[in-house]
SEKOLNU-329402 format. One record per atom (N, C-alpha, C, O): residue number from 1; residue in one letter; chain; atom name; x negated, y, z negated. Coordinates in nm, 4 decimals. Layout:
<atoms>
(NUM,A,A,CA,(X,Y,Z))
...
</atoms>
This chain:
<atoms>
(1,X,A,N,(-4.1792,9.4777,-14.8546))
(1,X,A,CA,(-4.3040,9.5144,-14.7903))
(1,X,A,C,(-4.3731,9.6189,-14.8771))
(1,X,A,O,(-4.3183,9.7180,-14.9252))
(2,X,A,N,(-4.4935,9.5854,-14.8897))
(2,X,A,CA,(-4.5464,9.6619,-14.9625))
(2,X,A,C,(-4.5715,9.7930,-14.9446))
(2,X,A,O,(-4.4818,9.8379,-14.8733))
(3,X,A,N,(-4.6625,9.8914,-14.9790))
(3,X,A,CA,(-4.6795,10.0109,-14.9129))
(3,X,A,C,(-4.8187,9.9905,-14.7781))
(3,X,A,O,(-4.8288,10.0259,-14.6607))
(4,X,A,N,(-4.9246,9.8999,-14.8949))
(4,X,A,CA,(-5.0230,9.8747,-14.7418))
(4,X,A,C,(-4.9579,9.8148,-14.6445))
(4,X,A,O,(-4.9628,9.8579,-14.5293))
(5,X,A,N,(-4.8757,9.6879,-14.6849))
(5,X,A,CA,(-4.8288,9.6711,-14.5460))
(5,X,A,C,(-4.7715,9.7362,-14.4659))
(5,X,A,O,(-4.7728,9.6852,-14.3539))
(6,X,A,N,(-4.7139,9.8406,-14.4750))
(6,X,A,CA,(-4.6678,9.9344,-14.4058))
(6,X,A,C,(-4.7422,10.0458,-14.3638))
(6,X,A,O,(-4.6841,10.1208,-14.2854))
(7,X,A,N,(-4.8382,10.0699,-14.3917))
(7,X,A,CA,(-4.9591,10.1241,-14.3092))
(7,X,A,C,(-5.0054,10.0945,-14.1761))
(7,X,A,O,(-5.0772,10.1643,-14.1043))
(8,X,A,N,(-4.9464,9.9628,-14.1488))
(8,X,A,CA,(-5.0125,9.8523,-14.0218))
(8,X,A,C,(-5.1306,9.7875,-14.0325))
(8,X,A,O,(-5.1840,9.7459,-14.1353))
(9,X,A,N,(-5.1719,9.7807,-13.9102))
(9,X,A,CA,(-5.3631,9.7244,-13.9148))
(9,X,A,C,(-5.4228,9.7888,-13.9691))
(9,X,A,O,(-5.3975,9.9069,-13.9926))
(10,X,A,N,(-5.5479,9.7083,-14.0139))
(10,X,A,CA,(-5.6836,9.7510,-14.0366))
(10,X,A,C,(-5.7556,9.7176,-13.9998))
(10,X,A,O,(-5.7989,9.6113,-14.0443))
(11,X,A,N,(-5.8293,9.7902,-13.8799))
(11,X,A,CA,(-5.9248,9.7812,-13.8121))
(11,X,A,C,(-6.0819,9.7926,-13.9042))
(11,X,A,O,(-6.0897,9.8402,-14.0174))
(12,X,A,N,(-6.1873,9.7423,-13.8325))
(12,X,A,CA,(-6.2962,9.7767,-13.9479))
(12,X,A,C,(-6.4260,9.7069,-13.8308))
(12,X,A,O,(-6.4470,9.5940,-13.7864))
(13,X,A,N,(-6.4973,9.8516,-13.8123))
(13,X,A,CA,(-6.6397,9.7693,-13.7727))
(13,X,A,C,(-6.7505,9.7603,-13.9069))
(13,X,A,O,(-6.7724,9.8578,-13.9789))
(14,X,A,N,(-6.8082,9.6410,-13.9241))
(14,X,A,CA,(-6.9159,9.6160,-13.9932))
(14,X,A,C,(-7.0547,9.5547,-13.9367))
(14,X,A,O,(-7.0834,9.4610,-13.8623))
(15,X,A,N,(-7.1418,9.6736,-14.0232))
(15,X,A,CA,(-7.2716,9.6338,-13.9556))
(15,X,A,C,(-7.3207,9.5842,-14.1041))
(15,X,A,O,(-7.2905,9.6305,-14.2141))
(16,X,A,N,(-7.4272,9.4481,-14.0619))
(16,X,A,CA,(-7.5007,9.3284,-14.1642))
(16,X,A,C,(-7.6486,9.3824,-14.1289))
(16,X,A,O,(-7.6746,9.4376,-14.0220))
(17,X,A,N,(-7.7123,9.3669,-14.1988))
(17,X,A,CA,(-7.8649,9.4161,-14.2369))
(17,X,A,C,(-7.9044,9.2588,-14.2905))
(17,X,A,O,(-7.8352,9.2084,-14.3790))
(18,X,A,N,(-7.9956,9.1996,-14.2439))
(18,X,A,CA,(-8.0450,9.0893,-14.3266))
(18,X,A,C,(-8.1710,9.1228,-14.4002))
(18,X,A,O,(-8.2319,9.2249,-14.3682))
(19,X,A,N,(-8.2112,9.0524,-14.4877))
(19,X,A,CA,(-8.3155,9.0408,-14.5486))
(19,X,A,C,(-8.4380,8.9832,-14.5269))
(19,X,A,O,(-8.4448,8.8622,-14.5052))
(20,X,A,N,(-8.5337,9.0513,-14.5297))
(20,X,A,CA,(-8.6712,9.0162,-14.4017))
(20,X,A,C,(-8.6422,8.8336,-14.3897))
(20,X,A,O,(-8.5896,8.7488,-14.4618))
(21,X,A,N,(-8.6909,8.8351,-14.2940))
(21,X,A,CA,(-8.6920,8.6536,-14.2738))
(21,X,A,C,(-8.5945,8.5932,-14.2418))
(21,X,A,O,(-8.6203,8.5012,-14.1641))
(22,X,A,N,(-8.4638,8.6067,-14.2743))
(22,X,A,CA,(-8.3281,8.5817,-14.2877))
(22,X,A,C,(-8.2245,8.5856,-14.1814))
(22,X,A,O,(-8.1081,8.5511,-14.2018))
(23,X,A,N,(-8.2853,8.6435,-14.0277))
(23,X,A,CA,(-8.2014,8.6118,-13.9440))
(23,X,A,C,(-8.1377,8.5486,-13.9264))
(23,X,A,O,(-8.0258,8.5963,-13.9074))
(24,X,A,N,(-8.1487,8.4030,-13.9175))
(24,X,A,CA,(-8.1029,8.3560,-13.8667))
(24,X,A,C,(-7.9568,8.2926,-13.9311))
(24,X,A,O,(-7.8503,8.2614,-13.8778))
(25,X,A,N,(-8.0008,8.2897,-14.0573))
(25,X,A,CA,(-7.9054,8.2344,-14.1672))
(25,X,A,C,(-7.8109,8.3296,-14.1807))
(25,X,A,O,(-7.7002,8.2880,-14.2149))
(26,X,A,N,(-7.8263,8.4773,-14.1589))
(26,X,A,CA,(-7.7350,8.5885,-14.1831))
(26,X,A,C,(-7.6215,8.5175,-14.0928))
(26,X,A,O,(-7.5063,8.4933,-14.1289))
(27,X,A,N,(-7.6877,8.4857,-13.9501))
(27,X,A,CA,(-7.5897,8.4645,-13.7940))
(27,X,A,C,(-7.5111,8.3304,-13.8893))
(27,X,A,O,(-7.3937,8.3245,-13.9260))
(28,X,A,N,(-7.6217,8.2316,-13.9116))
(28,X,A,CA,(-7.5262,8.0762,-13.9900))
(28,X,A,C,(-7.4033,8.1420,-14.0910))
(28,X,A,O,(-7.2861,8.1071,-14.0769))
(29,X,A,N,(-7.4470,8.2439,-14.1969))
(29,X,A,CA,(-7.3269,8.2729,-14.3249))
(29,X,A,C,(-7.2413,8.2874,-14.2162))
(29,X,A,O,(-7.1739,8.1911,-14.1797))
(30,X,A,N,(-7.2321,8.4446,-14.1336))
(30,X,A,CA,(-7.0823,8.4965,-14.0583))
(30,X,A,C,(-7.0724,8.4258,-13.9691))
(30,X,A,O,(-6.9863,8.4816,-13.9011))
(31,X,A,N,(-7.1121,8.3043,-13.8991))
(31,X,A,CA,(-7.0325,8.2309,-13.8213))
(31,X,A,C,(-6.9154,8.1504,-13.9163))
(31,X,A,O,(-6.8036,8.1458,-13.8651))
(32,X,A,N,(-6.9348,8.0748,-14.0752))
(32,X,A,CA,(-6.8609,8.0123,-14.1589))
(32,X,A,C,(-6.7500,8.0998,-14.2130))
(32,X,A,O,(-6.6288,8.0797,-14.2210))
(33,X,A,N,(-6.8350,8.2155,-14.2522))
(33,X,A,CA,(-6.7020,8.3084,-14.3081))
(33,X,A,C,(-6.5965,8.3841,-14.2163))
(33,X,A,O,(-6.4754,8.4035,-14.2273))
(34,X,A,N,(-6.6710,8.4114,-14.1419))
(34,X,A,CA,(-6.5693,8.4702,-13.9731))
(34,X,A,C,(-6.4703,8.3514,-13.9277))
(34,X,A,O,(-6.3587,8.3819,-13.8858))
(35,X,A,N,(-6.5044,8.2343,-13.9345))
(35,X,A,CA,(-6.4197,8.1281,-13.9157))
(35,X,A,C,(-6.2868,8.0995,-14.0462))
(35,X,A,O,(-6.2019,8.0106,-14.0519))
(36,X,A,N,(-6.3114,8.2019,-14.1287))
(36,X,A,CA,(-6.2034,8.2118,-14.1943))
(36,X,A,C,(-6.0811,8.3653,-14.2313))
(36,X,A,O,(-6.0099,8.3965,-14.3268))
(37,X,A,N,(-6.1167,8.4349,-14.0758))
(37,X,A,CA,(-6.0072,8.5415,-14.0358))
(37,X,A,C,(-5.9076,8.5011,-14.0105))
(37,X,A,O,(-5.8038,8.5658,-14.0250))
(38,X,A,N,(-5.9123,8.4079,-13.9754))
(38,X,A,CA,(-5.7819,8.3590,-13.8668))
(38,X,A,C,(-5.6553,8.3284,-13.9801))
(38,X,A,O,(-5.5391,8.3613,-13.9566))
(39,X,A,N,(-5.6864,8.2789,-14.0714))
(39,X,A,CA,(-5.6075,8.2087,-14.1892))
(39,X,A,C,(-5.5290,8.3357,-14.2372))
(39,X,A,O,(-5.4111,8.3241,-14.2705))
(40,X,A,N,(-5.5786,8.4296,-14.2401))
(40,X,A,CA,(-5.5476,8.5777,-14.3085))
(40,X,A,C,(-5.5066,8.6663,-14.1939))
(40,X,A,O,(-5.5072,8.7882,-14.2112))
(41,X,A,N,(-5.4716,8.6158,-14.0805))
(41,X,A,CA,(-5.3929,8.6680,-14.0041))
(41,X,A,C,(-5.4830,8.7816,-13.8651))
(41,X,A,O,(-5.4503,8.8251,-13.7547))
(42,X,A,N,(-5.5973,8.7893,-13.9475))
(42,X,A,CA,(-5.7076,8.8573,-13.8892))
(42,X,A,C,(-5.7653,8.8320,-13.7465))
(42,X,A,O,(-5.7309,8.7173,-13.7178))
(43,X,A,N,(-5.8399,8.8877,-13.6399))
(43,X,A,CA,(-5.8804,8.8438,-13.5451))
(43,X,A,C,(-6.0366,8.8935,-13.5643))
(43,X,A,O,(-6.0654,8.9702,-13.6562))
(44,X,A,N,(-6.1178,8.8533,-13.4878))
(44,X,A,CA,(-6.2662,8.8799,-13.4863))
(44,X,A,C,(-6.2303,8.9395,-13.3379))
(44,X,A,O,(-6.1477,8.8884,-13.2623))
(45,X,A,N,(-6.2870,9.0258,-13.3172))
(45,X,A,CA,(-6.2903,9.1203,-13.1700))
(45,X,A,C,(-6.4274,9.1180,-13.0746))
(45,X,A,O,(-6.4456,9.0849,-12.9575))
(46,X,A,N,(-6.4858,9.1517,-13.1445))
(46,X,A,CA,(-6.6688,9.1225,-13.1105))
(46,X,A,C,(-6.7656,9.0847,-13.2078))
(46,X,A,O,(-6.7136,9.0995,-13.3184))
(47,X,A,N,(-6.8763,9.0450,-13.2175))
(47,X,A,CA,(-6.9953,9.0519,-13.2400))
(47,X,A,C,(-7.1153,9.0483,-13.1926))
(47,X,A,O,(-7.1457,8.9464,-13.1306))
(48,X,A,N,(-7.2011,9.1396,-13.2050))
(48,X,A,CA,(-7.2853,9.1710,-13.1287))
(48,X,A,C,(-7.4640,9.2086,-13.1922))
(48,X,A,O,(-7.5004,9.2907,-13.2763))
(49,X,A,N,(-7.5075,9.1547,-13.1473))
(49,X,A,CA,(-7.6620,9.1375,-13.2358))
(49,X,A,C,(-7.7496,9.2266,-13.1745))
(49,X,A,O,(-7.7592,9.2377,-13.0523))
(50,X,A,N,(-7.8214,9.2982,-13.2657))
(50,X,A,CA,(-7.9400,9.3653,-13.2305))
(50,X,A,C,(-8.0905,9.3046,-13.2907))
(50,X,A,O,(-8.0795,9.2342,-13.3910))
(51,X,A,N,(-8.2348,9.3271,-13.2354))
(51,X,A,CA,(-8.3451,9.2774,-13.3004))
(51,X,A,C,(-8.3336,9.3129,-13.4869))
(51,X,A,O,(-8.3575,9.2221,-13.5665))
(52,X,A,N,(-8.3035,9.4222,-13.5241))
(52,X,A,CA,(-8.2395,9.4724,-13.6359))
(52,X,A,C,(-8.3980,9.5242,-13.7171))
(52,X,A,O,(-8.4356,9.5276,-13.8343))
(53,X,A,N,(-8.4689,9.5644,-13.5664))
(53,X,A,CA,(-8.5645,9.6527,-13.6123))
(53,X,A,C,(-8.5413,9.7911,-13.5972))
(53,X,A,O,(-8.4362,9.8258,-13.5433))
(54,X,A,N,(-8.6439,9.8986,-13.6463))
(54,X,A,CA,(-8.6364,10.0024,-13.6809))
(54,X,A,C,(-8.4609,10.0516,-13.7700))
(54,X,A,O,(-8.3843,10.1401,-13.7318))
(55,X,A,N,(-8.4452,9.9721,-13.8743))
(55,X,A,CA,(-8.4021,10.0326,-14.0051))
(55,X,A,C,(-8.2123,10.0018,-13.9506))
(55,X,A,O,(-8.1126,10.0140,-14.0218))
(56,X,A,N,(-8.2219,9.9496,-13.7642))
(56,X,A,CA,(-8.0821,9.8970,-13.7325))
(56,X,A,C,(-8.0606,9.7576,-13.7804))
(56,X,A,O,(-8.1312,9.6580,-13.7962))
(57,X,A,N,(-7.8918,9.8007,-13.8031))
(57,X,A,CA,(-7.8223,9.6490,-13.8701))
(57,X,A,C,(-7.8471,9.5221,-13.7351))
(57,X,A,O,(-7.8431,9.5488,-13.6150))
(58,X,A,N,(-7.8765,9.3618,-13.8044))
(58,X,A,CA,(-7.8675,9.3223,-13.7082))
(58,X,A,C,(-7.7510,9.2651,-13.6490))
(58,X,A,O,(-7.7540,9.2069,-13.5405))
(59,X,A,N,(-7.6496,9.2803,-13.7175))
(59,X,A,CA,(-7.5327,9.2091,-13.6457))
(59,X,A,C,(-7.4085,9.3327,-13.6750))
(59,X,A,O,(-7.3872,9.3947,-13.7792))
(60,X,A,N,(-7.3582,9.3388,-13.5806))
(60,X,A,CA,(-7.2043,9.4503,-13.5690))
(60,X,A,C,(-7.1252,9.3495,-13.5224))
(60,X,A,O,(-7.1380,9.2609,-13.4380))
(61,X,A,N,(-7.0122,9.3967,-13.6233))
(61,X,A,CA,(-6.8791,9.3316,-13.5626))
(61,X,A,C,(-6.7544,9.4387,-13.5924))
(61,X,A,O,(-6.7599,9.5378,-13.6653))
(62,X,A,N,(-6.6142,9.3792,-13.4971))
(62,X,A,CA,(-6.5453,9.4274,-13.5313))
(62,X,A,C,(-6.3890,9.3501,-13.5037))
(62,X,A,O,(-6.3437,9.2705,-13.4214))
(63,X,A,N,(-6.3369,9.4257,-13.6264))
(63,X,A,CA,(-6.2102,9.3271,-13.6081))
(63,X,A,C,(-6.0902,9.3913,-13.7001))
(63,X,A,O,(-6.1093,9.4924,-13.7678))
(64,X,A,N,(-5.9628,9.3210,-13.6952))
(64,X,A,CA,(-5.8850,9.3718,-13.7013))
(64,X,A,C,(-5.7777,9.2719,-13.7763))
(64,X,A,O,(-5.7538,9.1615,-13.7273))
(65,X,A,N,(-5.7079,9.3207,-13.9103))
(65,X,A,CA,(-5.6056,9.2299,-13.9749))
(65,X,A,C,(-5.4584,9.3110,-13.9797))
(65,X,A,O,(-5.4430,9.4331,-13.9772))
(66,X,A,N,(-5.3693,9.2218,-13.9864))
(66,X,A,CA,(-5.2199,9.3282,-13.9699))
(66,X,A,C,(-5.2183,9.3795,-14.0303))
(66,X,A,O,(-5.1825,9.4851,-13.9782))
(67,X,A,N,(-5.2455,9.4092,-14.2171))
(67,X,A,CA,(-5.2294,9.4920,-14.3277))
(67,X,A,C,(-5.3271,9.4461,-14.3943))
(67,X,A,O,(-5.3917,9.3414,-14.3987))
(68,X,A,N,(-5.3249,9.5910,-14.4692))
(68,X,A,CA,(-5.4383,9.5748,-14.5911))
(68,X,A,C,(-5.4034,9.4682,-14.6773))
(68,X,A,O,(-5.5035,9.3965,-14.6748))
(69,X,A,N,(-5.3060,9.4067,-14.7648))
(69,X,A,CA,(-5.3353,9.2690,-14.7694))
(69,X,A,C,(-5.3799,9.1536,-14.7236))
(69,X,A,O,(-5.4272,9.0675,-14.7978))
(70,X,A,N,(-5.3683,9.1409,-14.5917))
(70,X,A,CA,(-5.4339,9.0377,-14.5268))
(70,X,A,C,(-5.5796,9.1041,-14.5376))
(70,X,A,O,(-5.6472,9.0125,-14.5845))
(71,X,A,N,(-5.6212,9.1587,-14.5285))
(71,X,A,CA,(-5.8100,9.1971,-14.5541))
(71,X,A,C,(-5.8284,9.1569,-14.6784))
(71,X,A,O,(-5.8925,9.0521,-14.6849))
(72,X,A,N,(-5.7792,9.2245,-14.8305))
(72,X,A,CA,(-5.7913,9.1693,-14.9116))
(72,X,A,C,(-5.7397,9.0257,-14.9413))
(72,X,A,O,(-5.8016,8.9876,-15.0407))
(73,X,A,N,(-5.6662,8.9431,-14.9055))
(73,X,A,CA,(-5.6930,8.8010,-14.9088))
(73,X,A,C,(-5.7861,8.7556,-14.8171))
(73,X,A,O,(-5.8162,8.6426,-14.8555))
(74,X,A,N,(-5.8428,8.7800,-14.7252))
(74,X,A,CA,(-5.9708,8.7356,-14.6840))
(74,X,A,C,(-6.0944,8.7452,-14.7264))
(74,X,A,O,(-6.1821,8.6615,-14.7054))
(75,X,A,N,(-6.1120,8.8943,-14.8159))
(75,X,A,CA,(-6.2365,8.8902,-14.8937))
(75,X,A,C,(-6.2125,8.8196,-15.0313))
(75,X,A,O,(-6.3146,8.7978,-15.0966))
(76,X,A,N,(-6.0718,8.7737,-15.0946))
(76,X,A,CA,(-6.0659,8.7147,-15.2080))
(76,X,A,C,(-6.0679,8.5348,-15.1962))
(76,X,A,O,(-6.0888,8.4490,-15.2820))
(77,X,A,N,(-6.0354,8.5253,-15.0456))
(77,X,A,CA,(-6.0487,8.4491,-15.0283))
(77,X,A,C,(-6.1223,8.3406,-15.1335))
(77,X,A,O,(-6.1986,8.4030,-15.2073))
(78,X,A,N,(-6.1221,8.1933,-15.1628))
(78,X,A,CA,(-6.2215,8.1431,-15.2567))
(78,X,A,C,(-6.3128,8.0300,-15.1444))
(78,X,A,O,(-6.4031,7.9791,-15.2107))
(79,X,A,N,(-6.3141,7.9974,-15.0530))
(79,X,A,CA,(-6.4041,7.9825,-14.9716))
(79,X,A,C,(-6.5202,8.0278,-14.9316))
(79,X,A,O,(-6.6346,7.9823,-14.9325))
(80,X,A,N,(-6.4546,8.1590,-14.8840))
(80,X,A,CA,(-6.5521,8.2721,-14.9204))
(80,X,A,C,(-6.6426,8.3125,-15.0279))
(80,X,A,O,(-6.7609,8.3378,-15.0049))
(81,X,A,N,(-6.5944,8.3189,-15.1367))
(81,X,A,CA,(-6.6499,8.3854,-15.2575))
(81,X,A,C,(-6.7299,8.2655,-15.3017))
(81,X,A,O,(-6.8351,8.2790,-15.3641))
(82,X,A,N,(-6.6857,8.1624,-15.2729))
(82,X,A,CA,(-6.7665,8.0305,-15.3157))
(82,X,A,C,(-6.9271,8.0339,-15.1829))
(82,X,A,O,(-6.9988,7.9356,-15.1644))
(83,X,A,N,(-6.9412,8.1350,-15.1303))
(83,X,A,CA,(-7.0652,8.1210,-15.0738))
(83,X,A,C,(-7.1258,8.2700,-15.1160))
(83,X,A,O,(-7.1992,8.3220,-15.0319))
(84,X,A,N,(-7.1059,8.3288,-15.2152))
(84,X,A,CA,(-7.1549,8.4771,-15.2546))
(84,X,A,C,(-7.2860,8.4678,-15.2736))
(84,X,A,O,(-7.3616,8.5482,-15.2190))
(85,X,A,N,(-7.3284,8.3751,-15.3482))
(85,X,A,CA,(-7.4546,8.2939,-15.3506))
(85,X,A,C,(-7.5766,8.3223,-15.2626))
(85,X,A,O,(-7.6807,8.3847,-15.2828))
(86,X,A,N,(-7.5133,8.2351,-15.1273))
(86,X,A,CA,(-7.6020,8.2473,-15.0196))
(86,X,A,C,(-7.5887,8.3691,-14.9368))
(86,X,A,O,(-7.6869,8.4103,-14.8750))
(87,X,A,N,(-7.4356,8.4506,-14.9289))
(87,X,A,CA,(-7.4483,8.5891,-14.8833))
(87,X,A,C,(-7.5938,8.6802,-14.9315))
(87,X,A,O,(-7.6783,8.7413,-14.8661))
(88,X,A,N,(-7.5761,8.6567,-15.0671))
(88,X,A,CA,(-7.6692,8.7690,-15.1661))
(88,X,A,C,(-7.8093,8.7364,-15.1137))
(88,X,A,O,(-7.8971,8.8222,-15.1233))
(89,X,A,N,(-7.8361,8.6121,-15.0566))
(89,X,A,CA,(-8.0139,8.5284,-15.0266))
(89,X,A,C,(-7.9922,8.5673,-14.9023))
(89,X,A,O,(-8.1001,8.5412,-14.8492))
(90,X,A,N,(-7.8951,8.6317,-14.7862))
(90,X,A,CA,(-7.9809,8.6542,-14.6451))
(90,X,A,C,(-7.9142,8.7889,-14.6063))
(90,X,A,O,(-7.9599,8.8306,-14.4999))
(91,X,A,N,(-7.8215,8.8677,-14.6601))
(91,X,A,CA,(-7.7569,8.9713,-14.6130))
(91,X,A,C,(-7.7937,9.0730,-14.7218))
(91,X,A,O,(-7.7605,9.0519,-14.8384))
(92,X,A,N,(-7.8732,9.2017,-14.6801))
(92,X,A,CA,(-7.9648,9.2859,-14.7827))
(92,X,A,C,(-7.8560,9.4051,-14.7740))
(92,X,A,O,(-7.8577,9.4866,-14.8663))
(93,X,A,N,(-7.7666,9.4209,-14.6757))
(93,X,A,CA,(-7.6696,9.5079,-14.6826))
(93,X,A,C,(-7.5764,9.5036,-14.6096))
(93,X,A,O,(-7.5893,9.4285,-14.5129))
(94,X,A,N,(-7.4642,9.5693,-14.6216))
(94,X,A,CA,(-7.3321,9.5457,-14.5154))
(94,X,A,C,(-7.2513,9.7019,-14.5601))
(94,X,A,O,(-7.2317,9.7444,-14.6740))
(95,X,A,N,(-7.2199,9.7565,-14.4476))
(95,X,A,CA,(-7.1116,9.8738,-14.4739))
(95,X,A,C,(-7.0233,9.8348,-14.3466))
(95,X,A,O,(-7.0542,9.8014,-14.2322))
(96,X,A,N,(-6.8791,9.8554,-14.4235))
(96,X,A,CA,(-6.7623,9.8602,-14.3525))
(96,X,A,C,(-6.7313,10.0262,-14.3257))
(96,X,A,O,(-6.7396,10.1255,-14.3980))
(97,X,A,N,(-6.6914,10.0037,-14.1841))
(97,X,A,CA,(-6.6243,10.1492,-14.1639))
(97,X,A,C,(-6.4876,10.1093,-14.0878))
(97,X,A,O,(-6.4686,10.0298,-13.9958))
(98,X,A,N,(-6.3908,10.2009,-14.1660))
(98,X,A,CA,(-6.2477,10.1563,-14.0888))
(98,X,A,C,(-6.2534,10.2556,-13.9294))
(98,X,A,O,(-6.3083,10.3619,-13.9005))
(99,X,A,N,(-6.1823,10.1752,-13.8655))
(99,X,A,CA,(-6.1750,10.2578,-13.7450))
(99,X,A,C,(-6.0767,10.2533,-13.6401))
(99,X,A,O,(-6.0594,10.1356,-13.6085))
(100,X,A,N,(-6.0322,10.3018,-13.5983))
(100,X,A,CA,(-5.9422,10.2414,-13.4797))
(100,X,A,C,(-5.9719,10.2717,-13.3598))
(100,X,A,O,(-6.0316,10.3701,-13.3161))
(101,X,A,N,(-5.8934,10.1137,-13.2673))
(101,X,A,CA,(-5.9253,10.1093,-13.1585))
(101,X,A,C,(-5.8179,10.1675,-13.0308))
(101,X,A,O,(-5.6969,10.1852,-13.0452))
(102,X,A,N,(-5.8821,10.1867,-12.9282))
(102,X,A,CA,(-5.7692,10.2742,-12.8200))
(102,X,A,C,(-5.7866,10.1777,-12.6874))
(102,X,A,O,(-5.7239,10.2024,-12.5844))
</atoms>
């Protein structure tokens, strides 16, 4: 076991910012890529949409993988990375914050 794995979970809320126009496609990318937590051991917990006016993200989520390896094989994922493409054309920003839940 590694050392991350022995850290436990990693929790992580992320808020998505789309790029003017781009709603909707932001919601289309993370419905495809969110459908690939599960593989990596990960769960999706919520997501939750705002108009993603006045300078707020429009989509928050949050979720949770057993170890920091399983997060990093989900973002290395090549499914994933094989849509970086269209991430970069509707998502203008994204910050992860780790966090835990009670």
């Amino acid at each position: 076991m590694s050392a991350a794995d022995a850290a436990g979970p990693v929790e992580l809320c992320v808020l998505l910012w789309a790029h003017p126009g781009h709603d909707a496609e932001l919601v289309a990318y993370e419905d495809r890529v969110l459908a690939l937590v599960p593989a990596h051991g990960g769960r999706v917990l919520q997501r939750a949409r705002s108009s993603g006016e006045s300078g707020h993200p429009l989509e928050v989520q949050f979720y949770s993988f057993p170890s920091e390896a399983a997060l990093q094989a989900y973002l290395a994922d090549d499914r994933r990375v094989a849509l970086a493409a269209e991430r970069d054309r509707v998502v203008a920003r994204t910050e992860f914050i780790r966090v835990s839940f009670s």
